[in-house]
N, C-alpha and C positions, 0 to 999 in steps of 0.2 A: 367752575374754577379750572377742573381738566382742560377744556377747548383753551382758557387763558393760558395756562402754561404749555401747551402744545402749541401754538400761536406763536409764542414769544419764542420756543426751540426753532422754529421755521424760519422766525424774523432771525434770530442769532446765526443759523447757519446762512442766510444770504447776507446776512450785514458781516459776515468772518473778516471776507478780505478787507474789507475797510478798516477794520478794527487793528488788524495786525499793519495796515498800512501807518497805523496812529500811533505803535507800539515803538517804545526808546528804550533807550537803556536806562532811562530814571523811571519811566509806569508804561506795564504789561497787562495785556487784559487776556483771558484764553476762560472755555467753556468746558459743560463736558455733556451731556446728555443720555438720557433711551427713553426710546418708544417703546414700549411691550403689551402684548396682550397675552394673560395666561390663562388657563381650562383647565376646571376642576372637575375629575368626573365625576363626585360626591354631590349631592344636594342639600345635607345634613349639615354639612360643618364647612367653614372656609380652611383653603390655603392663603397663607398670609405673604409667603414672601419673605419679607423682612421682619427684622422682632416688633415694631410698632406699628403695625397695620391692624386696624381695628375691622374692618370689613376687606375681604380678597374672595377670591373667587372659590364660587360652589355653592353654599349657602346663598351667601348674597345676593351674588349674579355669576351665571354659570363661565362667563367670560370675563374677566377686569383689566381695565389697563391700567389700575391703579397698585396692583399688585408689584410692577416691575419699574412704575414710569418712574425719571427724575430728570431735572433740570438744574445743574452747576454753576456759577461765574466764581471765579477766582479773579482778583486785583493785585496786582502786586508794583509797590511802589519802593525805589532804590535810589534813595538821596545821596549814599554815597557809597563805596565800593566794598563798605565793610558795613551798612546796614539796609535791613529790607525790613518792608511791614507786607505784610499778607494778610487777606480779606476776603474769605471765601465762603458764600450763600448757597442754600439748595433750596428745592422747589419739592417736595413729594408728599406723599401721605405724609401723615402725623398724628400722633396716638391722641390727640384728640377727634382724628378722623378727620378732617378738614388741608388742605393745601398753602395754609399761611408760610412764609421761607422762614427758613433758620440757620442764624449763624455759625458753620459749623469749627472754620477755621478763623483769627483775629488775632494775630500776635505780632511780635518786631524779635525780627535775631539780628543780631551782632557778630560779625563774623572776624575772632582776634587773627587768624591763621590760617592757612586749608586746611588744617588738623584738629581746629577747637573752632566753637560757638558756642552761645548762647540767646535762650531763647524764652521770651515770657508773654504768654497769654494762654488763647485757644488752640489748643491744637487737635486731631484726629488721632486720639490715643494709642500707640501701640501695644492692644491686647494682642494679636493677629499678624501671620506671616506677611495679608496682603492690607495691614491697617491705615500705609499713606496713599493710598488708591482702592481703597477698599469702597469706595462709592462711584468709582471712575468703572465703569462697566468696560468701555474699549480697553483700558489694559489688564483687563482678565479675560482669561480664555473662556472658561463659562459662562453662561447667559445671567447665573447670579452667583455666589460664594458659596458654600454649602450650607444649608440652614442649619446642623446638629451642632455645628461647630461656630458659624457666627452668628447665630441668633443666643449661645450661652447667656451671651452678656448685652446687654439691649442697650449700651449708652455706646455712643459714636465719639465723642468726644470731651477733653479737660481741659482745666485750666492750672496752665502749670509754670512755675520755672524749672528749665530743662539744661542739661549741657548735652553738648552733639560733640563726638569726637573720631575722628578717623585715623587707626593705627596700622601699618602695612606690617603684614603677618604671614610668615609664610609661602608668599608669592603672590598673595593675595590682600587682600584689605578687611581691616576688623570696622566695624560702626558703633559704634557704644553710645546710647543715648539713656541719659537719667534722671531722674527731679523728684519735685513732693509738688505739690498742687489738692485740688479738690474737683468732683463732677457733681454738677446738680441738673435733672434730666428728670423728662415725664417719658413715662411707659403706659402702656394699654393698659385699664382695670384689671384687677386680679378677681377681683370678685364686686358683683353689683352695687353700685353706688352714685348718689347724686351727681357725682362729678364725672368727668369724663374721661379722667384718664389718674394714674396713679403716680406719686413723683420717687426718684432716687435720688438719694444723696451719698457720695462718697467723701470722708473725712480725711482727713490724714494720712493722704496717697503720697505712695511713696513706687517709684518702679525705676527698673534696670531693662532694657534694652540689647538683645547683642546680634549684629547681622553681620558674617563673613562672607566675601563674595570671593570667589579664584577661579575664574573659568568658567564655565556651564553651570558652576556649581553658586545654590544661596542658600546658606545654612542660617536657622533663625534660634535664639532661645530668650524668653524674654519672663520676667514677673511682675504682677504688681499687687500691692496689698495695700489696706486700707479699712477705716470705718463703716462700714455698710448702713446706709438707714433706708429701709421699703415703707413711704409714707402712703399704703392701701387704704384708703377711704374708709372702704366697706367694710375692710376688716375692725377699724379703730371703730368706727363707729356700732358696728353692730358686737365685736368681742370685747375691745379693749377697756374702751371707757367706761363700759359694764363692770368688766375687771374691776376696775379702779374702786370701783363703791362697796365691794365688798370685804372690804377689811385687809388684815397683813395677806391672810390665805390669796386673794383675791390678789392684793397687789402685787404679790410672790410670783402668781401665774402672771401676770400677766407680763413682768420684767424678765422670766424667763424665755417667753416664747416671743415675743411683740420685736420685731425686725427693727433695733436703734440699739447705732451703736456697736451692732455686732463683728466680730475680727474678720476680714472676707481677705483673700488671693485668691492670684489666677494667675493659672503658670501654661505657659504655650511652648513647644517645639514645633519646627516646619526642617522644611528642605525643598527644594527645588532643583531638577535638573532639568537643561534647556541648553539642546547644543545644535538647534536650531532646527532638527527636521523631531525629533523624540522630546517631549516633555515630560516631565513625570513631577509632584508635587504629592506631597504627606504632611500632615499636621496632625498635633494632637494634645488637648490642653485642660487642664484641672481646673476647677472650681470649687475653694475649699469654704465653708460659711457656717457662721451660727445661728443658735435660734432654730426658727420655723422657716429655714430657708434651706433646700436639701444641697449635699455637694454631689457636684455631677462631671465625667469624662466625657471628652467625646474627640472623634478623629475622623481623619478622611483621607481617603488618596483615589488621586487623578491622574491616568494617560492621556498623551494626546500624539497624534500624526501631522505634520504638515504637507501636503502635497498639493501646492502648489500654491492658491489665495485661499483652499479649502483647510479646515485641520478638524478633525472628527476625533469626537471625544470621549471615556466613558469615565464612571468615578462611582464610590460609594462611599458613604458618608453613615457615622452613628452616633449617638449621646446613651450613655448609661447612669443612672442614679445609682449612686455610691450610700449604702449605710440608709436605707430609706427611713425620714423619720414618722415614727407610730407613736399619736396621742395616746397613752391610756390612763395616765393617773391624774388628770384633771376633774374628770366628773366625779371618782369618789372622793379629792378634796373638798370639791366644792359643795355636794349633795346636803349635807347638813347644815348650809348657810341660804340655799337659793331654793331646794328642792332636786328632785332626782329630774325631770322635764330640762327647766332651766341649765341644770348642770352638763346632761347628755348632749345638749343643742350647742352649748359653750365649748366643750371640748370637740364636736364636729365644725366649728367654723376656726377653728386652730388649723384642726385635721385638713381643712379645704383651703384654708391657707399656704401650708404646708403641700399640700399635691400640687399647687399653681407653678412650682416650681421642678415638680418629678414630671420630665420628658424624652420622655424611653423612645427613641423612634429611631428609625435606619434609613436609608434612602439609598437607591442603586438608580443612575443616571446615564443616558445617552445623547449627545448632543453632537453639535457639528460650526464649527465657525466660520463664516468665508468675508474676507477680508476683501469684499467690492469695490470700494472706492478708496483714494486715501483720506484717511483720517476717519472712516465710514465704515463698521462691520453690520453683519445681518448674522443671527445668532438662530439656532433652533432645539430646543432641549425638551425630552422623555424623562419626566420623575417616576419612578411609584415609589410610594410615602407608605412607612409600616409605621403606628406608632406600637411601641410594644410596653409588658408589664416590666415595674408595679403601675406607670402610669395611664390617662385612662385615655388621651387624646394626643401626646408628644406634644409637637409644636403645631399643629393643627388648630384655627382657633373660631370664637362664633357658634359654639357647638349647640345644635338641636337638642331638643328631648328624643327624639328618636334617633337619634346615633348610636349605634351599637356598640362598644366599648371595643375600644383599640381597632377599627374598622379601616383597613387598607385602603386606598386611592390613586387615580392615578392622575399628573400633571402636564398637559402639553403648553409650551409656550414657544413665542417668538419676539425678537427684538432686533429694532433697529438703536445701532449706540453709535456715538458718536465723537467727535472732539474738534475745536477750534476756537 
């Protein structure tokens, strides 16, 4: 399926100029791509990449180009001057581990003003300073986003109604973007199970948006909050539903810790400066949740040079677990109804539910961008991956029996990205 979608990026970039020869001002077609190969120097456990890669490099295979590759088409059709529909498909892994597309973007806005729209379907949610290109590898400087910070949240995308608004502030321009909507999205198993991947659902989303621009300068602050449901296989099936048969006690637990329903936000600030030869960007964003779902911070900041088509870059990135949650009063509720065995085993797959989500790690990066062609960069980036306590692997995932708890690694990758 790789060779398939690598094929088709090849055919897309020589078929480009015909396409945009086709393009009006009523339907626009444009791409976006990367080629990547990453190295892990672990054998124990994979780097993943991105939050839904089930296999990445190390474990698997010490080399993947499934860690970094994708393939984009956006459509966009403009029946008249105040409306548009947008259509946009990718090509990558996916938490079932397979390369089937997914539709990330599908909506129509309406545009009453240059100051106001509105806008109702799919769209690329913004948790993240870089969330309406957050999968467009050529307009980030990096070879990928920092993973401590955008792998928090593992859904890419909602469905929403939105309003867009642009207010001049300053000297500069305010963005204000808002709605309610819902996400329903599969992620990688949390823990082993028949099925192959685990689903999320977000209820009753609600978020504010705010992006100032004036000069060099993009200031971001944004929230969103909502219904949380983590539908884990493994978990329901091997804790929950057990739960269930054991009476109130039993039903008790299981409504307190069992991930439905529970109140979740996630609050982001960023910044950006870029006054064309010095870049500099900072983020840093909350994840507040109940339940068996831990909250966690994490941040990052990035320099960069430009001299000349070259721009070399360093950055370091971290997630810290906030208030770690610890099972302990489960197995003496339960002990008198199931046994002490059963009880101790029922409050350790809480417990290991609960850790699935404590991912303590930091990352200090070196990379370098050179901007070869137009529309065409070639990317090269040094990770080393710490995951730290209380968790036992960060965002490292695929973990061996012989991984040695919180065991450092180091990442080289390279990337061809692209656009047209």
């Amino acid at each position: 399926m790789f060779r398939q979608t690598l094929l088709a990026a090849l055919i897309g970039g020589l078929l480009s100029p015909l396409v945009h020869a086709q393009e009006s001002s009523l339907f626009r077609v444009s791409g976006f791509g990367t080629l990547g190969a990453t190295h892990f120097s672990r054998d124990d456990i994979d780097f993943g990449g991105g939050p839904n890669v089930q296999k990445g490099a190390g474990r698997s295979a010490a080399t993947s180009l499934a860690v970094d590759s994708k393939l984009g088409l956006q459509m966009r059709l403009t029946p008249t001057a105040n409306l548009e529909a947008t259509l946009q498909t990718m090509v990558r892994k996916t938490p079932r581990d397979d390369w089937n597309p997914s539709i990330d973007w599908a909506n129509v806005k309406y545009t009453f003003n240059e100051n106001a729209a509105l806008r109702v379907g799919r769209i690329g949610h913004p948790f993240f300073l870089l969330s309406d290109y957050r999968q467009v590898n050529y307009a980030n400087l990096t070879l990928r986003p920092p993973v401590e910070v955008y792998n928090l949240v593992p859904v890419n995308s909602s469905d929403v109604v939105e309003g867009l608004f642009k207010l001049p502030l300053a000297g500069g321009q305010l963005n204000l973007q808002t709605g309610i909507g819902q996400v329903r999205a599969e992620v990688i198993p949390s823990l082993p199970a028949q099925r192959n991947h685990d689903k999320v659902d977000i209820d009753r989303l609600a978020y504010l948006n705010a992006t100032y621009e004036n000069g060099p300068w993009t200031l971001r602050v944004g929230r969103t909050e909502g219904k949380l449901s983590y539908d884990a296989l493994g978990a329901r099936q091997q804790i929950f539903t057990p739960l269930g048969r054991f009476g109130a006690t039993g039903a008790a637990i299981r409504d307190a810790w069992e991930i439905r329903d529970a109140r979740s936000s996630f609050t982001g600030i960023g910044a950006t400066y870029d006054e064309g030869r010095f870049i500099v960007t900072g983020e840093y964003v909350m994840l507040r949740s109940e339940r068996a779902y831990n909250d966690s911070d994490a941040w990052s900041l990035l320099g960069g040079y430009r001299i000349g088509k070259f721009t070399p870059y360093i950055s370091y990135s971290a997630a810290k677990t906030r208030n770690r949650i610890e099972i302990g009063d489960v197995a003496p509720r339960l002990a008198p109804l199931v046994g002490s065995a059963t009880a101790a085993a029922l409050q350790a797959g809480i417990q290991s539910l609960a850790n699935a989500s404590a991912r303590d790690q930091e990352t200090a990066s070196l990379g370098v961008r050179w901007d070869v062609y137009k529309n065409m960069a070639i990317k090269a980036q040094y990770d080393r991956v710490t995951p730290k306590a209380p968790g036992n692997q960060g965002f490292l995932i695929n973990r061996g029996n012989d991984y040695p708890t919180r065991a450092a690694g180091n990442v080289f990758a390279v990337s061809l990205d692209f656009v047209f």
